[in-house]
C-alpha positions as CSV (number, residue, x, y, z in Angstrom):
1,X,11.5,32.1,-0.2
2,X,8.1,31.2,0.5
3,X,6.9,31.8,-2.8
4,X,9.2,29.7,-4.2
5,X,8.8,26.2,-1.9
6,X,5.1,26.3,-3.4
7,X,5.6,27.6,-6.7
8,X,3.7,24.8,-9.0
9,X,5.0,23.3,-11.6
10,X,2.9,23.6,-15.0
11,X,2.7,20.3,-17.1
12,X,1.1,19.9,-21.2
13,X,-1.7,17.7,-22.1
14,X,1.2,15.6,-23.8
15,X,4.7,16.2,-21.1
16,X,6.8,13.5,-21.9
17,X,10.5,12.9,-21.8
18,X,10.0,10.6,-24.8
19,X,13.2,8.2,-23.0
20,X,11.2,5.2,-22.2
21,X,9.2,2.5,-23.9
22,X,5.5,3.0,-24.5
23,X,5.1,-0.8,-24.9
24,X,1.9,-1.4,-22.4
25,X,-1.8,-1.4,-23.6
26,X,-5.1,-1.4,-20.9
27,X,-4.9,-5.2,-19.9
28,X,-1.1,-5.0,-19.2
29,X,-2.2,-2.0,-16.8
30,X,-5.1,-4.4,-15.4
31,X,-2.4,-7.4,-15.0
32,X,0.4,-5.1,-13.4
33,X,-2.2,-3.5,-10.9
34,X,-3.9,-6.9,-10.2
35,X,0.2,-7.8,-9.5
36,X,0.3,-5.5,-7.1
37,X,-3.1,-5.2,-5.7
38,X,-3.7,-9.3,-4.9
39,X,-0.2,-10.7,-3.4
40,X,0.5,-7.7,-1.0
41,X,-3.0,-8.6,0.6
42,X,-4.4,-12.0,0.2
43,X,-1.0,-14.2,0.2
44,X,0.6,-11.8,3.0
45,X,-0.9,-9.1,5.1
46,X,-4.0,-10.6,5.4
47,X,-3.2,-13.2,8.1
48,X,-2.0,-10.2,10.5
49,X,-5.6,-8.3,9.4
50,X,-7.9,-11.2,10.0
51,X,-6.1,-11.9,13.9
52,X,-6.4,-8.5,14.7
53,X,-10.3,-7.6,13.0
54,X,-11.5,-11.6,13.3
55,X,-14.2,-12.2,10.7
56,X,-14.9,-8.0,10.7
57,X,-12.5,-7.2,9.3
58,X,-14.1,-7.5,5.6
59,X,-16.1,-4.1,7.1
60,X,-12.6,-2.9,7.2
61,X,-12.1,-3.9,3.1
62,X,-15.0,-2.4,2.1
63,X,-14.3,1.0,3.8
64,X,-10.7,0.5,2.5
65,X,-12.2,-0.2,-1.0
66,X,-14.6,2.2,-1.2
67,X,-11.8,5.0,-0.2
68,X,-9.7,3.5,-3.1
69,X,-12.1,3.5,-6.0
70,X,-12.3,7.6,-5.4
71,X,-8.5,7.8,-4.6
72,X,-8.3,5.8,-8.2
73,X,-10.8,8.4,-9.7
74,X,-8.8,10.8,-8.7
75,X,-5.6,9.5,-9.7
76,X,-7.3,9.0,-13.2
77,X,-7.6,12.3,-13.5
78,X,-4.0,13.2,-12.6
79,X,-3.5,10.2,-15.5
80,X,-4.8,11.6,-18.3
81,X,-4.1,15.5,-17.2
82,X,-0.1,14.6,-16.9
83,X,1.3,11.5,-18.7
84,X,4.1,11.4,-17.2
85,X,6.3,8.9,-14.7
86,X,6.1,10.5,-11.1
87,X,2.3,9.3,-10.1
88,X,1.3,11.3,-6.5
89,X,4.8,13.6,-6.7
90,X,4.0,14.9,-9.9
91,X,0.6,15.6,-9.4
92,X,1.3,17.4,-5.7
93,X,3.8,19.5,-7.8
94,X,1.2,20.3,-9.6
95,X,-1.0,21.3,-7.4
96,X,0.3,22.0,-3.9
97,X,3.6,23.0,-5.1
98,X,7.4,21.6,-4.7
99,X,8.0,21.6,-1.3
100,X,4.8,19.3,-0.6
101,X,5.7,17.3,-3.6
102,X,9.2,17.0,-2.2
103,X,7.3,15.4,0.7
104,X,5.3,13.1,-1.2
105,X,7.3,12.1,-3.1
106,X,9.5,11.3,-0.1
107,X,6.5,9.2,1.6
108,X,6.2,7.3,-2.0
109,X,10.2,6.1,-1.5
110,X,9.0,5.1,1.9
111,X,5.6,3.3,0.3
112,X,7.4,0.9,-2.4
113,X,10.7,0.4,-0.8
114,X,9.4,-0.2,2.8
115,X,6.4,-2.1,0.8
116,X,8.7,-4.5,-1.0
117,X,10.7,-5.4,2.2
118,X,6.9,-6.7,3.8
119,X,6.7,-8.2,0.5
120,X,10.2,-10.1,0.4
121,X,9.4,-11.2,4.2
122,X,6.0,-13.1,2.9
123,X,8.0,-14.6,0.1
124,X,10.6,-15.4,2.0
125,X,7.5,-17.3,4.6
126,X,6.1,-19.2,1.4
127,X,9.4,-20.1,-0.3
128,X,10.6,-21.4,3.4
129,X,7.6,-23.4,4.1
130,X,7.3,-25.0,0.2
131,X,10.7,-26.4,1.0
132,X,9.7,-28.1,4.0
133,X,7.2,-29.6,2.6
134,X,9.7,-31.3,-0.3
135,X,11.8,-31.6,2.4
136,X,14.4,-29.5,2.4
137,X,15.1,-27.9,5.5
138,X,16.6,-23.9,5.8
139,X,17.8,-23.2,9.5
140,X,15.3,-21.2,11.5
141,X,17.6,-18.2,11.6
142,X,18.4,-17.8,7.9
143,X,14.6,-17.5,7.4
144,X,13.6,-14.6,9.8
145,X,15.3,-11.0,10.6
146,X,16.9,-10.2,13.7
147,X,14.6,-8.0,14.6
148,X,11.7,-10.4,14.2
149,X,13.2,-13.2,16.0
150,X,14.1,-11.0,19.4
151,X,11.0,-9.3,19.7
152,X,9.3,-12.7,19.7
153,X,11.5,-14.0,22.2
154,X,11.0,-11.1,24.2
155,X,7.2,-10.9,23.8
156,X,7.3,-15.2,24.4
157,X,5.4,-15.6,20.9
158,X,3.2,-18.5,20.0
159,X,5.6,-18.6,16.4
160,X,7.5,-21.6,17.4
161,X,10.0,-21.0,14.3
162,X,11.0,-17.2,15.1
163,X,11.9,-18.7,18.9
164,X,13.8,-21.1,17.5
165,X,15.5,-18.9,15.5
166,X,16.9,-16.7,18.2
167,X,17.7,-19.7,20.5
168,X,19.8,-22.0,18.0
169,X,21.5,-19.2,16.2
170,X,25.1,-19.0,16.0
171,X,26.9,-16.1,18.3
172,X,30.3,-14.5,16.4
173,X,31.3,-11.6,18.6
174,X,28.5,-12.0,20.9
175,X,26.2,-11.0,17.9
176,X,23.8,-13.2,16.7
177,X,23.7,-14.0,13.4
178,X,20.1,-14.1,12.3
179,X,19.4,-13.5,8.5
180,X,16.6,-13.9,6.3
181,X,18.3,-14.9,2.9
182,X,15.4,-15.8,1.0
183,X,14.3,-12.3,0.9
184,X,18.0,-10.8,0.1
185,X,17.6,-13.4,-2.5
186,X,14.5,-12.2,-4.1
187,X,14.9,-8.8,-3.8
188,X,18.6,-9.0,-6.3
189,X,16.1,-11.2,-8.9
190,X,13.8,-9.3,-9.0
191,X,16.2,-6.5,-9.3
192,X,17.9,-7.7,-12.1
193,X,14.7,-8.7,-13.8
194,X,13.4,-4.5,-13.7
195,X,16.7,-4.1,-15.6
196,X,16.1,-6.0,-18.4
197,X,13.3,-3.8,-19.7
198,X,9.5,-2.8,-19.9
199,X,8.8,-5.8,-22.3
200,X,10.9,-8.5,-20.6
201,X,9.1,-7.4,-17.2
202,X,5.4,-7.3,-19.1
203,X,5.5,-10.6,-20.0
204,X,7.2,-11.7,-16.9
205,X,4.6,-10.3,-15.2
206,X,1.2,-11.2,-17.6
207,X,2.1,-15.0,-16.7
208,X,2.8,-15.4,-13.0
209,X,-0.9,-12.8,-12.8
210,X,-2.9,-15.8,-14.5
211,X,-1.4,-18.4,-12.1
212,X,-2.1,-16.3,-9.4
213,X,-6.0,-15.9,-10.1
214,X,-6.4,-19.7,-10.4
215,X,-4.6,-20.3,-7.5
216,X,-6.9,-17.6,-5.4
217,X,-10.2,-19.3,-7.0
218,X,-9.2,-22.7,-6.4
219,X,-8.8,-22.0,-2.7
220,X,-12.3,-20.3,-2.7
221,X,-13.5,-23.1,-4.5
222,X,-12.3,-25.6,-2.4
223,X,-12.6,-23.9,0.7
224,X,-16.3,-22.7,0.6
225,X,-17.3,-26.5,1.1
226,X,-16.0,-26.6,4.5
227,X,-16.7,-23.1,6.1
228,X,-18.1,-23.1,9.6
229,X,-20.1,-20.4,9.6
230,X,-19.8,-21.0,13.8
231,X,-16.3,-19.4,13.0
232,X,-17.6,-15.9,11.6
233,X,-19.1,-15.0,15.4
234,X,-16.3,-16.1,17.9
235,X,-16.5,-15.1,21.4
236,X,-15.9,-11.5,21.6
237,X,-12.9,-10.1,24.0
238,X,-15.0,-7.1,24.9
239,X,-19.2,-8.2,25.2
240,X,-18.2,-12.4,25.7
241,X,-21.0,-12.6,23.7
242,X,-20.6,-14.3,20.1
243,X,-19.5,-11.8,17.5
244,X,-18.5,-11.0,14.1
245,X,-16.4,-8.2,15.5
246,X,-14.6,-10.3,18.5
247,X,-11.4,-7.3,19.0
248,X,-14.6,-4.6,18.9
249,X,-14.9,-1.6,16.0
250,X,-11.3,-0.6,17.6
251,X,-10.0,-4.1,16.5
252,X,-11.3,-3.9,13.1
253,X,-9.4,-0.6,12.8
254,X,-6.8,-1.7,14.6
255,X,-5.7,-4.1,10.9
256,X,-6.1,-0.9,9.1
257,X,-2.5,-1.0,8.3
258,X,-2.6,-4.7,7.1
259,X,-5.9,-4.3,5.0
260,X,-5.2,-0.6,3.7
261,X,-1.7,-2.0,2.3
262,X,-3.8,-4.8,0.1
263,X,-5.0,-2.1,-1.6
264,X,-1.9,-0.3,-2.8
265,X,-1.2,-1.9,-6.0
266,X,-3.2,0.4,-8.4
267,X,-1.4,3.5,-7.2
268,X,2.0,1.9,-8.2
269,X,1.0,1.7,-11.5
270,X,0.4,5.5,-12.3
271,X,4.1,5.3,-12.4
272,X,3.9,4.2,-15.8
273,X,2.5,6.3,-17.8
274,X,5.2,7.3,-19.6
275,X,5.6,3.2,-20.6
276,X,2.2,3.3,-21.4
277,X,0.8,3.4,-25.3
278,X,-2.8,6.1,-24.3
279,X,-1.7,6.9,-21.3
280,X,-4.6,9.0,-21.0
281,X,-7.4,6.4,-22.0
282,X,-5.0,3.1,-20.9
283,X,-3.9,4.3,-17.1
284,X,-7.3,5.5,-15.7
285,X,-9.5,2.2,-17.4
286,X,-6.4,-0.3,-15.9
287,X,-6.5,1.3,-12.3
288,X,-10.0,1.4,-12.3
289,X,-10.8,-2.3,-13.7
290,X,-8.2,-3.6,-11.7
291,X,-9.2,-2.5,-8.5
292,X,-12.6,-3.7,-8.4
293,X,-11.7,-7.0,-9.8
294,X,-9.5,-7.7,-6.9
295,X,-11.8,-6.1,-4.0
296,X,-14.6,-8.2,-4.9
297,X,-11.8,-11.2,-4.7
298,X,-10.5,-10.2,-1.2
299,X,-13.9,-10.0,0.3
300,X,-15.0,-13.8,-0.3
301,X,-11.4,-14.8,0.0
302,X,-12.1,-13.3,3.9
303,X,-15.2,-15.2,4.1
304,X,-14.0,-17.9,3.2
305,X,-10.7,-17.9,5.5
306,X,-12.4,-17.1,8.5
307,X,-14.8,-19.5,8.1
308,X,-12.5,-22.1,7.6
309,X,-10.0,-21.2,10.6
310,X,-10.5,-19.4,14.3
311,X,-9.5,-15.8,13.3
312,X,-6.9,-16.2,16.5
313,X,-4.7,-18.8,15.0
314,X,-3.7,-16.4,12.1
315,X,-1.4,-14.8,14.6
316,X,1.9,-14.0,12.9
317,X,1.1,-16.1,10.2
318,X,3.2,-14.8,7.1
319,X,1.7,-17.3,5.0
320,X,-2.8,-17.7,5.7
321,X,-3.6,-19.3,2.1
322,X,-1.8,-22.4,2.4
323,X,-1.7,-22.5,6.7
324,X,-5.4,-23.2,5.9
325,X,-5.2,-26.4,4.7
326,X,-2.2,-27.7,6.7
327,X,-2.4,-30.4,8.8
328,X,-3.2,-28.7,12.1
329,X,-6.4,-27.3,10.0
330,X,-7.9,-28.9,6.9
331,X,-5.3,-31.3,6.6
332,X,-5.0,-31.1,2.6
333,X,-1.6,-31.4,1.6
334,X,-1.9,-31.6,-1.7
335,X,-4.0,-28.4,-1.8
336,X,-1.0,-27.0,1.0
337,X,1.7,-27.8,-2.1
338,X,-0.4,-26.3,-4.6
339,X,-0.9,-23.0,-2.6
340,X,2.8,-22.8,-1.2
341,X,3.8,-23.1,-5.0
342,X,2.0,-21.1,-6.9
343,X,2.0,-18.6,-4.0
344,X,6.0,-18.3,-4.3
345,X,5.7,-17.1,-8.2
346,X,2.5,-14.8,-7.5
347,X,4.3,-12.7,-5.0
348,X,7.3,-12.0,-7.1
349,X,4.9,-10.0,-9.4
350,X,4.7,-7.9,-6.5
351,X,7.8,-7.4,-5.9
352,X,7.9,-6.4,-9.5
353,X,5.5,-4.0,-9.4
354,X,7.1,-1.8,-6.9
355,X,10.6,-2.6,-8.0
356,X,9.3,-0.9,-11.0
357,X,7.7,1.8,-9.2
358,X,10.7,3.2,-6.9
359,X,13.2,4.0,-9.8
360,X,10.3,6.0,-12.0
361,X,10.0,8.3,-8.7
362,X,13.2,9.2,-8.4
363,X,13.9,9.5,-12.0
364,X,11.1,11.9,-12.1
365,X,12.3,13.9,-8.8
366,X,15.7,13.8,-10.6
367,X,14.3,15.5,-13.8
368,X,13.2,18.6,-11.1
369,X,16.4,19.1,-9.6
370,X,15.2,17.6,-6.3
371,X,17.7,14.7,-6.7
372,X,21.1,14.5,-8.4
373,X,21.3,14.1,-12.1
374,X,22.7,10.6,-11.9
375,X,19.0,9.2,-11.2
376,X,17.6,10.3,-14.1
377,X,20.0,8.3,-15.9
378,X,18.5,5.9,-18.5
379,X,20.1,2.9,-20.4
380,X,20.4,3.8,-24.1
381,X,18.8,0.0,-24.8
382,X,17.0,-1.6,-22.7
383,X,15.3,2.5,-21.9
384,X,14.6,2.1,-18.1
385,X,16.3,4.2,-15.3
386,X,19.3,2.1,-15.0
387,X,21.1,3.7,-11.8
388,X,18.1,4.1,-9.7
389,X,17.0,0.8,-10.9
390,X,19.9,-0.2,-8.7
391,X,20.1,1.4,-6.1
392,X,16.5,1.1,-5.3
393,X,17.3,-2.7,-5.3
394,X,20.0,-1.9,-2.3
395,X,17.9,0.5,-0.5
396,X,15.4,-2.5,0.1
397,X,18.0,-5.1,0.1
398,X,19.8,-3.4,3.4
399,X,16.7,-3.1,5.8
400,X,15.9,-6.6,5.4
401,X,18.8,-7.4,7.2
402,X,17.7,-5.6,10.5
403,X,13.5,-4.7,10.5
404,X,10.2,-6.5,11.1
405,X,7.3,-7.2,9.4
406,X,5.0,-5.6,11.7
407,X,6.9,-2.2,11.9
408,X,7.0,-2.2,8.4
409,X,3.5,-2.9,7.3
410,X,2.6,0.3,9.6
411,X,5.2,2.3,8.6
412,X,3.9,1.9,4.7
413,X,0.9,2.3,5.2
414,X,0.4,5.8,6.9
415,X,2.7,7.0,3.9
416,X,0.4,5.7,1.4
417,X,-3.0,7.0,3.0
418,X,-1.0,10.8,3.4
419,X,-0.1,10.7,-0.5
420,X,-3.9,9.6,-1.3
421,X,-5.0,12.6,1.2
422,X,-2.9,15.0,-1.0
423,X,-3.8,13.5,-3.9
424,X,-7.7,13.5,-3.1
425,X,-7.0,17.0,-2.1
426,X,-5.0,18.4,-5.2
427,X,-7.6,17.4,-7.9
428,X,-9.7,19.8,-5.6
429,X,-7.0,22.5,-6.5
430,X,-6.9,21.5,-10.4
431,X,-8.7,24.1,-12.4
432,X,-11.9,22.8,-15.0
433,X,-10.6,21.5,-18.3
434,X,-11.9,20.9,-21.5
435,X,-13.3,17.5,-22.8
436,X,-11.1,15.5,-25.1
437,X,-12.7,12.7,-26.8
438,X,-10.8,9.0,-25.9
439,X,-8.8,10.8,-22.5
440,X,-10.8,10.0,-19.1
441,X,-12.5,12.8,-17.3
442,X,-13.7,12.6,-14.0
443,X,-17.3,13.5,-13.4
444,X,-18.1,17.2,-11.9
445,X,-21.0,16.8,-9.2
446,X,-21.5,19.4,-7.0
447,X,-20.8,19.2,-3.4
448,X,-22.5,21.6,-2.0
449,X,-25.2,20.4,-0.3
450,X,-24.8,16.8,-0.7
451,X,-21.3,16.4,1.0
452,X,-22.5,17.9,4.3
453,X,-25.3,15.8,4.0
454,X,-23.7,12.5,3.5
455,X,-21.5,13.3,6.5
456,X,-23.7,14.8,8.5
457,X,-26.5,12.2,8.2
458,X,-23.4,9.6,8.9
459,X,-22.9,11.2,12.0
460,X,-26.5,10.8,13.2
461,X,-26.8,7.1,12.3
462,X,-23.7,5.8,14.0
463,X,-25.0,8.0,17.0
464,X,-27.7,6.0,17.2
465,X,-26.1,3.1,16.3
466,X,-23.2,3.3,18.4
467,X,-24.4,5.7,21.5
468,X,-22.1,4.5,24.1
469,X,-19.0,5.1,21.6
470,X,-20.2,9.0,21.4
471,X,-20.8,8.9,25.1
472,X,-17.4,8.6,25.7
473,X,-15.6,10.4,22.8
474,X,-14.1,12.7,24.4
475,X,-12.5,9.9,26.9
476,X,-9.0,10.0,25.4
477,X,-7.3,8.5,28.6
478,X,-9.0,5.1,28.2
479,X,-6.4,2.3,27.7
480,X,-7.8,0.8,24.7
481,X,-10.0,3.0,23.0
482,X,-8.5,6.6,24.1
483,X,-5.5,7.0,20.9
484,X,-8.8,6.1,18.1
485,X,-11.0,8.3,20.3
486,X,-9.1,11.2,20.0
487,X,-8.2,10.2,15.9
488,X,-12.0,10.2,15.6
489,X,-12.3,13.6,17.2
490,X,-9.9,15.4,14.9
491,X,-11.5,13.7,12.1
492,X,-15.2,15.0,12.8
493,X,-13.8,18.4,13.3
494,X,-12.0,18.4,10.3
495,X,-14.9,16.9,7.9
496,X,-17.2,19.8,9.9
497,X,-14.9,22.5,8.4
498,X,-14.8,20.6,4.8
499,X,-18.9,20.7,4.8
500,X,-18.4,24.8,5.5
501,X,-15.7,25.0,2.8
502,X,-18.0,22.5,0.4
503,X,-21.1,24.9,0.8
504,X,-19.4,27.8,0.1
505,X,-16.6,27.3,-2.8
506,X,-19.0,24.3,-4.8
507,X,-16.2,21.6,-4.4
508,X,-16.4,18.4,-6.2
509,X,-18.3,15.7,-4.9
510,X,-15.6,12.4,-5.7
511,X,-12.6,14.0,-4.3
512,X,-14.5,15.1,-1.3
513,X,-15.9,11.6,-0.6
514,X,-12.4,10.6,-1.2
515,X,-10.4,12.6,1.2
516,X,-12.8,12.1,3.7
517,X,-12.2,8.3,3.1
518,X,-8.6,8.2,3.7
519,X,-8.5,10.8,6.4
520,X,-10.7,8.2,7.9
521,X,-8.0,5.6,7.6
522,X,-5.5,7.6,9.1
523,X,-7.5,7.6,12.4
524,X,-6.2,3.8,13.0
525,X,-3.0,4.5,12.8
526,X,-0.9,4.9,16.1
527,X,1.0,7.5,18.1
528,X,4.0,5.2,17.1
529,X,3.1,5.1,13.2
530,X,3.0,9.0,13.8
531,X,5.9,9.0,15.7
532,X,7.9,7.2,13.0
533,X,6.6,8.7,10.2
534,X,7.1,12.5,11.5
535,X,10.8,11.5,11.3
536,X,10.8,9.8,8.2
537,X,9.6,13.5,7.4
538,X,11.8,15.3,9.4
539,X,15.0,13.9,7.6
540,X,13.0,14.3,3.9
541,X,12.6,17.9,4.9
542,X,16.6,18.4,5.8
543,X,17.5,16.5,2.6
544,X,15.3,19.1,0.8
545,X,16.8,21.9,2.0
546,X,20.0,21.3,2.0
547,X,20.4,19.9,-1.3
548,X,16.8,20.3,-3.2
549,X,15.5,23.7,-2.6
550,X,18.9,24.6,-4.0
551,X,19.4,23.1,-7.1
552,X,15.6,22.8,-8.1
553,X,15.2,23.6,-11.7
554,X,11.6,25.4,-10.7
555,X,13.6,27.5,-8.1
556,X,16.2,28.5,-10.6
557,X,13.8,29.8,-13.4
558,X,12.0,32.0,-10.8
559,X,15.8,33.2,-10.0
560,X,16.3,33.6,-13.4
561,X,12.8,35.8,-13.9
562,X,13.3,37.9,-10.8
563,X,16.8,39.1,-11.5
């Protein structure tokens, strides 16, 4: 049996199910990451990351980005090695084998279904707010979850709205009835839009991407003139002293989940290669472009946000582009308007994007036997996978009626950074291949000595440029610092036994540097993201064996062979 829950699955240069479109060239790859990638950060999670990291937090994108570009190398080489829909489940199957592909790919229905309820909450926040300002008013408690509105009752929240909401909601059956309808809305939209078809999304998509960019440089623009650079060192919470770090190094890590889930975009779009025309030249050069594009963007859009606003009025703030220039801040309506407009259309490529995303997994999990045959389905026109299309469309419709923002920003997150871990760690697995001209190849440099050294020598800087933090590592009972403390400690320990395995086995250098990365981001996670993802886990792994292990199509063939 054990044998068989890690048997890998063995892919051609050119696996295909030849069922889908292959409609998209390299800048419709660019556009559909850039979809994803700007919107989930800058017009949504990054009020939350800015009140948490204050103006540091931008230390917090750069480590974030950096980790991406070699998770995105790595997926590129996935990319071109296997064409096919699935992104980090197909390539675990690859390499790990089924049952830890079963497991991704279980985190990755967690990442884009949990991902676009976040996202339907911020559009929701901008749709609500855009019709205040024309005047049309939408009860507090049709604009919020129930979840959302208790615990800020409970916590007595500064967000005057989610109060109201739970105090002037109407009571049938001693129940509440709080609703957010804007994002039930959006979600059966933008469902209905992903079944139309590849082309009708692409173009869909390509449009509302320009109006987002102009929209994101004409706040810089506008902005930059009145930053106050006092803003960008605020009074810390730990020293008193004036600070770019006000929350401390913890703080900044602290909007890991917020700044880490601005950054998932380019992964969402390995789940089209099979849509793609070169899926082995297009895929790897649009994840790639796309990604540094929009980290250089978030980085001055931070700047410039902090320096406009005290990083502490950003609490709960669904909507920091246009709150900026409201009239309790800059006092620009006109520039408010423009922002709460255009901001409305931007995130609904988002939503797109990992509408898109969620049906391709399935379909490909489907194709292995790991789910029933009925998700693989795909419409004999308009060629997209028409039932799980649909269902994906209820499976994030339903939560939105009883979660929170904040519990679901963490709990996508730590899915996300665990399928880049495997992913970073499977190309490591992936035996050397020959060069084909026009595919992408990821660059072979030996980590043997250099990996050690870059960590190493890391080590020994921050010792003596944090001395007190080392001091008391091992202090895992501290209030505030003790859960990262011991995070940190695994993670040193960890790296220490990747430098032995580096020096002796050769390993590659990008995939190194990039697991390292993201097993760095999972030390700001909490025991409760833990907590929530180990049973997210726990009920993936039941549904596997009960139903997946049994009919996989991998597990029957080695049945086949050994009787």
């Amino acid at each position: 049996m054990i044998n068989s829950l890690f048997r890998r699955k063995h892919y051609t240069g050119n696996a295909d199910s030849g069922q889908l479109n292959r409609v998209l060239g390299t800048w419709d790859i660019v556009f559909f990451g850039i979809a994803a990638i700007i919107g989930a950060g800058s017009f949504s999670s990054l009020g939350e990351a800015i009140f948490r990291g204050g103006p540091g937090v931008i230390v917090l994108y750069l480590i974030c980005g950096f980790a991406c570009a070699f998770t995105a190398l790595c997926y590129a080489e996935f990319a071109s090695r296997i064409p096919t829909a699935g992104s980090a489940y197909t390539y675990a199957y690859a390499s790990f084998g089924e049952m830890i592909a079963w497991i991704i790919g279980w985190a990755l229905i967690m990442e884009y279904s949990f991902g676009n309820i976040y996202v339907a909450f911020s559009w929701s926040d901008y749709f609500t707010s855009f019709m205040e300002r024309i005047g049309v008013h939408i009860p507090d408690y049709f604009t919020c979850s129930y979840t959302e509105a208790k615990k800020a009752f409970l916590n007595n929240s500064n967000n005057g709205e989610l109060i109201n909401a739970w105090k002037s909601a109407p009571v049938i059956g001693g129940l509440k009835i709080i609703l957010d309808i804007p994002a039930l809305v959006i979600n059966g939209l933008i469902t209905w839009l992903c079944y139309q078809g590849i082309k009708e999304s692409k173009n869909f998509n390509n449009f509302f991407v320009i109006l987002k960019l102009f929209v994101i440089l004409l706040v810089i623009a506008v902005g930059i003139g009145f930053v106050n650079t006092g803003n960008w060192f605020p009074t810390s919470s730990v020293t008193s002293e004036p600070s770019f770090m006000p929350n401390g190094f913890a703080g900044v890590m602290s909007a890991v989940s917020g700044v880490f889930f601005a950054y998932i975009g380019f992964d969402a779009i390995s789940v089209l290669s099979e849509e793609t025309k070169n899926p082995q030249r297009d895929l790897p050069r649009g994840m790639l472009i796309s990604l540094g594009l929009c980290t250089v963007i978030y980085i001055i859009l931070t700047l410039v946000l902090t320096g406009l606003v005290d990083y502490k009025k950003f609490d709960g703030i669904g909507d920091p582009l246009s709150f900026v220039f409201d009239a309790s801040n800059l006092n620009m309506p006109w520039m408010e308007f423009i922002v709460s407009l255009i901001a409305i259309v931007a995130i609904t490529t988002v939503l797109l994007v990992f509408q898109m995303g969620q049906p391709r997994i399935w379909m490909a999990m489907s194709r292995d036997g790991l789910l029933p045959k009925k998700f693989q389905e795909v419409h004999p026109t308009k060629k997209i996978p028409s039932f799980a299309t649909i269902i994906t469309g209820i499976v994030v419709g339903v939560p939105i009626l009883f979660t929170d923002k904040s519990f679901i920003l963490d709990f996508t997150s730590i899915g996300t950074i665990f399928a880049f871990v495997l992913v970073c760690g499977g190309v490591l697995l992936l035996p050397n291949k020959e060069k084909v001209k026009g595919r992408f190849h990821l660059p072979y440099i030996n980590g043997k000595l250099i990996f050690p050294l870059i960590f190493i020598g890391g080590l020994i800087f921050f010792y003596f440029y944090q001395p007190e933090f080392f001091h008391s590592l091992t202090n895992f009972s501290d209030p505030n610092e003790g859960e990262f403390r011991l995070a940190i400690t695994v993670y040193i320990i960890f790296n220490l036994a990747l430098c032995v395995l580096t020096f002796l086995k050769n390993l590659s250098l990008i995939p190194l540097i990039g697991l390292s990365s993201c097993l760095y981001l999972l030390t700001g996670m909490s025991h409760d993201n833990w907590f929530w993802f180990g049973l997210w886990f726990a009920i993936g792994l039941i549904i596997y064996f009960l139903y997946g292990y049994k009919n996989s199509k991998l597990n029957k063939e080695i049945k086949t062979i050994d009787s």
